[in-house]
C-alpha positions as CSV (number, residue, x, y, z in Angstrom):
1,X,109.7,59.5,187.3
2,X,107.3,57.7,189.9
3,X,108.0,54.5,191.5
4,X,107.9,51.1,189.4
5,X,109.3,53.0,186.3
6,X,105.9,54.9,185.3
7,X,106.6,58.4,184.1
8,X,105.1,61.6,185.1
9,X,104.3,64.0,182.3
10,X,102.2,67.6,181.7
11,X,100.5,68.6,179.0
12,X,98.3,71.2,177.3
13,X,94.8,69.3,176.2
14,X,91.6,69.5,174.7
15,X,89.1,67.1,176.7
16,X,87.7,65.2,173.9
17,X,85.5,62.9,175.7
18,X,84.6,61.2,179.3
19,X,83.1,58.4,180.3
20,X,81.7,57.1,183.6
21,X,83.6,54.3,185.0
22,X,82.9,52.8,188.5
23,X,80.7,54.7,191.3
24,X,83.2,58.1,191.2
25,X,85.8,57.4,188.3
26,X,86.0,58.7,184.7
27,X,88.1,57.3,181.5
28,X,89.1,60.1,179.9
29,X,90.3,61.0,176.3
30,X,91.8,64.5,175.3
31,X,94.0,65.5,172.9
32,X,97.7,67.1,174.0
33,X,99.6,69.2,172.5
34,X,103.0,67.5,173.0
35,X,101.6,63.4,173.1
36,X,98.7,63.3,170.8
37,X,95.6,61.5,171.6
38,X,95.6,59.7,174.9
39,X,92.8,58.1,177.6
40,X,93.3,57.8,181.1
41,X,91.7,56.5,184.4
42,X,91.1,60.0,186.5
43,X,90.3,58.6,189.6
44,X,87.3,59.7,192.0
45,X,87.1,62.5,189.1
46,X,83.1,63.2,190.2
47,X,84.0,63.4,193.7
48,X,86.6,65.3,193.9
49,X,86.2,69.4,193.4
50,X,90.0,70.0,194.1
51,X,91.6,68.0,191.7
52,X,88.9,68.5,189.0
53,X,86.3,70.8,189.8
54,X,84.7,70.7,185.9
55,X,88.1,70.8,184.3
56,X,87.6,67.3,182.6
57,X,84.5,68.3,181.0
58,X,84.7,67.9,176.7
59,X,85.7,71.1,174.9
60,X,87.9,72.3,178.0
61,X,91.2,73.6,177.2
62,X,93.7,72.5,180.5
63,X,96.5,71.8,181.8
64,X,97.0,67.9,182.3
65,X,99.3,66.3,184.6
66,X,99.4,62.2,184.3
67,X,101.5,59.7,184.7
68,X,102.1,56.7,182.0
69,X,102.3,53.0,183.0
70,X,104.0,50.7,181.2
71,X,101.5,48.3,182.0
72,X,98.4,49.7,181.2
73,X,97.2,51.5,178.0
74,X,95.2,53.9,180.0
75,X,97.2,57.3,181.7
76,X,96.8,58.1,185.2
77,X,95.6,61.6,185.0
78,X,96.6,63.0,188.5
79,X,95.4,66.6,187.8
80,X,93.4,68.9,185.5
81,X,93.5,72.4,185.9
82,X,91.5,75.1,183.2
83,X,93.4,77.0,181.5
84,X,90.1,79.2,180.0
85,X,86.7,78.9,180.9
86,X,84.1,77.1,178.7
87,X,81.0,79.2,179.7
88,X,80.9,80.9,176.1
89,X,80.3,77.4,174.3
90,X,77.3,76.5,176.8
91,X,75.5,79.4,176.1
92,X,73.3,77.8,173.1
93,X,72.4,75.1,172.0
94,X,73.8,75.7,168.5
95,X,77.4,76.7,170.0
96,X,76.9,73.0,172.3
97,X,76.4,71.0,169.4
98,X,78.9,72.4,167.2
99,X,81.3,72.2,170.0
100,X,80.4,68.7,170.7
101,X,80.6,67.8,166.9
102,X,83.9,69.1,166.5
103,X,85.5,67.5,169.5
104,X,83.5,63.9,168.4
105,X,85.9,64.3,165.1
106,X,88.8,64.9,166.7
107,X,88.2,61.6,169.1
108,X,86.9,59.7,166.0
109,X,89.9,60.9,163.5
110,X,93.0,60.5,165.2
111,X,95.0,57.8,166.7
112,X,96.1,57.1,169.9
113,X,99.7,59.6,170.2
114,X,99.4,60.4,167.1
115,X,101.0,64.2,167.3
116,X,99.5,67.1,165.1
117,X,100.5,71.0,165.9
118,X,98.1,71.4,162.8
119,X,95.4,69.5,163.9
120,X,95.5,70.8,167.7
121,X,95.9,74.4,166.5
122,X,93.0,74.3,164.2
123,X,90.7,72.6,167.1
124,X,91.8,74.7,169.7
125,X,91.1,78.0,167.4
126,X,87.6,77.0,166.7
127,X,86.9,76.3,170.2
128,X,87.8,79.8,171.5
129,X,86.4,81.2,168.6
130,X,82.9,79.2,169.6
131,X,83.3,80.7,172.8
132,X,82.6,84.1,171.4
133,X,80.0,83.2,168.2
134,X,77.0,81.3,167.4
135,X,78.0,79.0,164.4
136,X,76.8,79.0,161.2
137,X,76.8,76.4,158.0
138,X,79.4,78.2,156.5
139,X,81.7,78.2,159.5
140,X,81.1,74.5,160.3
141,X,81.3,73.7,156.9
142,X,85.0,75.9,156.9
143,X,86.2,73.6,160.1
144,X,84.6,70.2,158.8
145,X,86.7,71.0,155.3
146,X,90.0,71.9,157.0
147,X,90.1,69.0,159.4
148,X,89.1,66.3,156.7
149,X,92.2,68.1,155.1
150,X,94.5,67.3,157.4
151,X,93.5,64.0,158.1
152,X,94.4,63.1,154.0
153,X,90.5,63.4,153.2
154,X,90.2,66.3,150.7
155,X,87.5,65.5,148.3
156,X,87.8,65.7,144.3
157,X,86.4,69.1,143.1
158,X,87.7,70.0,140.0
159,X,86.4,67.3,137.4
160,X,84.6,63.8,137.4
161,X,85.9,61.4,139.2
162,X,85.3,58.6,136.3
163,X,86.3,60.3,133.3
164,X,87.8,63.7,133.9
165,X,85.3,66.1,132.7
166,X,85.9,69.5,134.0
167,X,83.2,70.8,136.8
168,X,80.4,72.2,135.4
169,X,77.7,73.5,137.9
170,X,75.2,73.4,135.0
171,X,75.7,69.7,134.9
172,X,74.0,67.3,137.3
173,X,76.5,65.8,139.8
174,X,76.7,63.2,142.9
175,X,78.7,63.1,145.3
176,X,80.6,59.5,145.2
177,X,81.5,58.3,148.8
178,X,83.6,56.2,148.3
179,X,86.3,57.8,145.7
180,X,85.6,61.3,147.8
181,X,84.3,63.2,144.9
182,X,82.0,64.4,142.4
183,X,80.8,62.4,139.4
184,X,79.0,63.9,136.4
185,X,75.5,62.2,135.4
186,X,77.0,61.0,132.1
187,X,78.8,58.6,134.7
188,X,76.4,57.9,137.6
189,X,72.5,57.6,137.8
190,X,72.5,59.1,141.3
191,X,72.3,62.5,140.6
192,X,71.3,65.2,143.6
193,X,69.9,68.7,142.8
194,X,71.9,70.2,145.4
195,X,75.0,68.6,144.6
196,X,76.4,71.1,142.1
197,X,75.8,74.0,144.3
198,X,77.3,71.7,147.2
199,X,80.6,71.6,144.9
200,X,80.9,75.1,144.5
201,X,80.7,76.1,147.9
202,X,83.2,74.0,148.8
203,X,85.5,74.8,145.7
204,X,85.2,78.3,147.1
205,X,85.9,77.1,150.5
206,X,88.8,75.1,150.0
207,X,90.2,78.3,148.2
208,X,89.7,79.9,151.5
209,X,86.6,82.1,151.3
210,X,84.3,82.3,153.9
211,X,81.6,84.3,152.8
212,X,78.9,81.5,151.8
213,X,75.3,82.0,151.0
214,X,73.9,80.1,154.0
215,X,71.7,77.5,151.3
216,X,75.1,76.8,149.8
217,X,76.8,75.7,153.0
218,X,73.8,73.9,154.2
219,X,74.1,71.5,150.8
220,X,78.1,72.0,151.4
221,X,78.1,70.6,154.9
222,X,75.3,67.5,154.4
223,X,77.5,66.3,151.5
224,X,80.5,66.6,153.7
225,X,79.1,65.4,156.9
226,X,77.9,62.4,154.8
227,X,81.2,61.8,153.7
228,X,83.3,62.1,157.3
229,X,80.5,59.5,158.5
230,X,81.2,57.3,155.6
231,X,84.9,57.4,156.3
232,X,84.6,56.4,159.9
233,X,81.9,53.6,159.4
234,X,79.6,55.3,161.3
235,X,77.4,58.3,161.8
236,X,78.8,60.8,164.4
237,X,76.3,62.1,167.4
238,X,76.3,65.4,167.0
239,X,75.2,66.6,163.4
240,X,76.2,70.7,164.5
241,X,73.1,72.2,162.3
């Protein structure tokens, strides 16, 4: 414990996001293992190399040391230090955007200290695994799906949402945002050519397969991407494909 009651803490964290504040300072949100989601005030962070030195860039796995004030919502982050390097997930532009993507839904999706071993474990895995592989549809459609999972968002796959009909990928089919499902065209007007093949690739990866013909995750990922935008009231930055 510091002086004037504020606590001092260390964590393992995913940077989630960083924002410019002042001439040198950043507000920083990551996500730790032990306290959930938290933001803090890292002082003279693009000045200093010693403290820092890149660790509070977003997508960095480190090794956070700040101290909570009862009188402010925002940490003091004192000290950052790397615990891997994030080279692997710079080196295109299709591992950067997926990487950015994933880390925007974690900073959109969860609530401040709101702990998840789930939720850190599956982000922290697809980093590192980023780190080493270009992505495709199939495997941001297989991270998008899992995360939407464990956030209570699992979409309706096996029948109409409006009257129960069984799936039938003969059948046309929408995708209904609202509800988080599929409804057959005897029940909706809006019906999308892709959307029955966008159903079955998701049936299949919800059953955990991940070999997906690339067209199929394609149509997979915009109806899900659709749907994670729809449920946060916004459309996220990075769109991974």
């Amino acid at each position: 414990m510091t002086d004037g009651g504020a606590m001092q803490k260390n964590s393992t964290a995913i940077i989630l996001k960083r924002i410019p504040y002042g001439d040198s300072d950043l507000i920083v949100t990551f996500f730790s293992r032990e306290f959930g989601k938290m933001s803090g005030l890292a002082k003279s962070a693009r000045a200093s190399r010693k403290r820092f030195a890149g660790s509070l860039e977003p997508g960095m796995f480190v090794d956070v040391q700040f101290v909570e004030r009862p009188s402010s919502e925002l940490v003091r982050i004192d000290r950052a230090d790397p615990l891997r390097p994030i080279d692997g997930m710079l080196r295109s532009i299709e591992r950067i955007n997926a990487m950015g993507r994933a880390v925007e839904l974690a900073s959109a999706f969860l609530q401040p200290h709101q702990v998840s071993e789930s939720k850190f474990k599956l982000l922290d895995r697809y980093l590192l695994w980023l780190g080493e592989n270009d992505p495709t549809p199939g495997t941001s459609l297989i991270f998008e799906f899992k995360w939407l999972m464990r956030c209570g968002f699992t979409p309706e796959l096996s029948k109409c949402l409006m009257c129960d009909e069984g799936f039938a990928s003969n059948r046309g089919w929408s995708f209904d945002l609202d509800h988080g499902g599929f409804v057959c065209s005897s029940c909706s007007s809006s019906v999308g050519d892709d959307a029955g093949v966008a159903a079955d690739a998701l049936r299949i990866t919800a059953l955990g397969e991940h070999r997906i013909e690339r067209c199929a995750a394609e149509a997979a990922f915009a109806v899900l991407s659709r749907y994670s935008d729809h449920i946060l009231g916004r459309p996220l930055k990075y769109r991974a494909l």
